[in-house]
C-alpha positions, 0 to 999 in steps of 0.5 A: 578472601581468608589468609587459608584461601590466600595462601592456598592461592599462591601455592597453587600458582606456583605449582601451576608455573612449576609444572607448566613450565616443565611441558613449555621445556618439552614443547620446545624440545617436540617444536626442535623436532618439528612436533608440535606441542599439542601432537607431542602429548597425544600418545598420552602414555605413561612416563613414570611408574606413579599411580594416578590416583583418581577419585569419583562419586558412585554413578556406574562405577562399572563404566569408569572402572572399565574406561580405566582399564582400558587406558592402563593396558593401552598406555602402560597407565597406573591409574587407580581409581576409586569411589567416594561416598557421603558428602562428596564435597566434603570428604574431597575438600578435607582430602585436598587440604590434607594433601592425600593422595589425590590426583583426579577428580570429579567436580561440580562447578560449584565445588572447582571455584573453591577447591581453586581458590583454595590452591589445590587444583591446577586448572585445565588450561594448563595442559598443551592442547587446551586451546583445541579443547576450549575452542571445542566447547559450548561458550556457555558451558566454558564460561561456567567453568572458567573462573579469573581466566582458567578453565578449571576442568575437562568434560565429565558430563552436562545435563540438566537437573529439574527437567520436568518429566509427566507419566502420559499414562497416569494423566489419561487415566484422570481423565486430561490430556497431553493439551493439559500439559503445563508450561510454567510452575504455576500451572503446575502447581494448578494441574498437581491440585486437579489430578488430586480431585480427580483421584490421584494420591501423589500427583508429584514428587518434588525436588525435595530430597536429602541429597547436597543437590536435593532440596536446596538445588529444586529452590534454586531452579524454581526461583531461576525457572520463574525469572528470578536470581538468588544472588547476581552474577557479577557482585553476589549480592543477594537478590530475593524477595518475598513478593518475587519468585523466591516467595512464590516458591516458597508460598507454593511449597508451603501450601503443597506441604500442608495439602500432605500430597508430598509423603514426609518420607521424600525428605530422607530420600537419596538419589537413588530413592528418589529415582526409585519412588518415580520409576515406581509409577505413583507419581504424575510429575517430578523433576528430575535429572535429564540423563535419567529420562533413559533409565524412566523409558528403560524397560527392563529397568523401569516397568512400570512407566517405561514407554509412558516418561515425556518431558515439558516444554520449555517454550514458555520458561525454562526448567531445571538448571545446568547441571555439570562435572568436571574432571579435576586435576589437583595440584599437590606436590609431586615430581615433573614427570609425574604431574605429566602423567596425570595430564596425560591421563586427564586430556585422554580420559576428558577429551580425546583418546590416542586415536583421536576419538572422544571415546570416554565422552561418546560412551557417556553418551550412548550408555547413560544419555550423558551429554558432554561439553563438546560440540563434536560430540553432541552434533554427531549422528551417534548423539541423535540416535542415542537421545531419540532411542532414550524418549518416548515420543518422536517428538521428544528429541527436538523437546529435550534439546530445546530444554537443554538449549534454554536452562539456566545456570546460577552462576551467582551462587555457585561461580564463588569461592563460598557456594558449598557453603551457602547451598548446605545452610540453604538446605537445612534451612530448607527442611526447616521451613517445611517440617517447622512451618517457618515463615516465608519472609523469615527464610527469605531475609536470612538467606539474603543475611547469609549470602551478605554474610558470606559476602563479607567473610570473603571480602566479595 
């Protein structure tokens, strides 16, 4: 590990012990009263007149903003929030390292491991009810947010990106049925190749957008999809091959590049153009991220294709991989009944409200088809109807929870201290295989160059 990530690893431990100290004193003091801790910190209301100065990536800011709201009128809170856009990871990072005014904060799993291994975040299991809180969770999603024994966050959302959806209406105007569905990759890739002779233009839109989680994220689900790893999960040793599922995928790509079904433009899109161009009704088949299943079936706001949006089974391999976020709370130098205040916060915001109801989580869910880490929340009457009102056909509710239950999560990618640096090599190295025709073998040997690289930058 480099002396900065050293150094940044005892200043968070220290400030970690330092504040957790301080609730272990007032859990004493609650315990004296015959409170218990966890009960103590459950009116979650302000103690001093800081602010809390929450930060996020732009995704219905509107819902956020009001969700703050509502807890500084009801918890006399001074909660500050605000967007981040460009490079999330990036712009995060630098602002922790200066030490800005930071206090909360989105996180993909990916971008926690390092900003704790940095020393700039104090994990969740620092707050008095994170024993309920985990009890409460997944195994699987705690694990993926748990590194050297911490969960790192609390639940913004958990979903899967790379879930396959098909436009029934466009597949029964070429003349194929829902029968003709397909199960793997390269059945996909086949039935892309026959809807082309049938008439169709543009069959599918690729995961292959200019995003930090575009084009190097719709690789590394395809690989994970077709029974591959990039990297073991245990030593992060690099794992592709070219007669393998990373050559495969990069063999299928290659040759549905050059067919020129894919417009070059795909490769400058952002999110929000990439929804765009699906939601337009030009494209059979695309992954894309499970939450927007919703937005796809939402009449007033995808006309075009509302009504028509299902998803591929995941009998036979799975699609996509785990897609989550946590809320993060950073571990700068503030004073002891400040740090209390952004846990306050952060337990209300991430878990449960004074009433206690999920109530952040819940409205997640209902809205924006959010999934949450929380059983409590998934398995309630109110999470079936919210999923079932989002699909196209009765039979979807039951396909997409299947999706959910069997998609990977490439932890040896991304539960490491140098995965935002792997994925942004692996997406300029992306582009450059497809516009500059590079080898398949080329790209695969350096990208298991690069983790070796990356390996032995760290000392993994």
């Amino acid at each position: 590990m480099t002396v900065k990530f050293q150094e940044g690893r005892r200043r968070h431990l220290l400030r970690a012990t330092t504040a957790l100290s301080g609730l272990l004193a007032a859990a004493v003091v609650a315990g004296s009263l015959g409170v218990s801790a966890v009960s103590a910190q459950e009116s979650f209301e302000a103690i001093t007149d800081e602010n809390v100065y929450f930060r996020g990536w732009q995704f219905r800011t509107d819902v956020v903003q009001g969700n703050v709201d509502t807890y500084n009128e009801t918890m006399g809170g001074n909660v500050d929030y605000a967007t981040v856009t460009g490079d999330y990871p990036a712009i995060m990072e630098q602002n922790l390292i200066a030490g800005g005014e930071l206090d909360v904060l989105y996180a993909n799993p990916s971008s926690a491991v390092r900003y704790f291994e940095g020393g700039w975040i104090t994990p969740a299991t620092a707050l008095p009810n994170s024993d309920e809180i985990m009890e409460d969770m997944y195994p699987n999603i705690r694990e993926a947010w748990t590194h050297n024994g911490e969960l790192l966050g609390l639940s913004y959302f958990v979903s899967v990106r790379g879930t396959l959806l098909a436009n029934l209406e466009l597949i029964e105007e070429a003349g194929f049925t829902e029968e003709d569905l397909p199960a793997t990759w390269p059945e996909l890739y086949d039935m892309v190749y026959a809807l082309n002779e049938a008439g169709v233009d543009t069959p599918f839109l690729p995961h292959w957008f200019a995003e930090y989680f575009g084009i190097s994220w719709g690789f590394v689900f395809e690989v994970m999809n077709r029974g591959g790893v990039v990297a073991d999960a245990e030593t992060n040793e690099p794992m592709l091959s070219v007669d393998g599922p990373a050559g495969e995928t990069l063999a299928d790509w290659k040759e549905l590049w050059n067919s020129g079904l894919v417009p070059e433009e795909v490769l400058s899109y952002n999110e929000a153009a990439f929804i765009d161009a699906y939601r337009s009704g030009r494209y059979v088949f695309s992954p894309q991220q499970l939450y927007d299943i919703k937005t796809f079936n939402d009449e007033s706001q995808s006309a075009d294709v509302a009504g028509h949006i299902t998803l591929l089974s995941s009998e036979e391999q799975s699609w996509g991989l785990i897609d989550s976020a946590m809320y993060m709370m950073t571990s700068r130098d503030r004073a002891e009944d400040h740090t209390q205040d952004v846990m306050n916060f952060t337990s209300w915001y991430g878990y449960k409200n004074e009433e206690g109801e999920y109530a952040v989580a819940n409205r997640w869910l209902e809205e924006n088809m959010l999934f949450s880490a929380y059983r409590s929340v998934m398995e309630s009457d109110m999470a079936r109807e919210a999923i079932e009102s989002a699909v196209a056909r009765p039979e979807d509710y039951q396909t997409l929870l299947d999706v959910y239950a069997t998609t990977d999560y490439p932890a040896g990618i991304w539960n490491v201290v140098w995965a935002e640096e792997f994925n942004s090599w692996l997406r300029d190295k992306l582009f450059a295989f497809l516009q500059n025709d590079l080898p398949v073998e080329e790209v695969i040997n350096e990208a298991n160059a690069e983790i070796e690289r990356l390996n032995d930058r760290y000392g993994l």
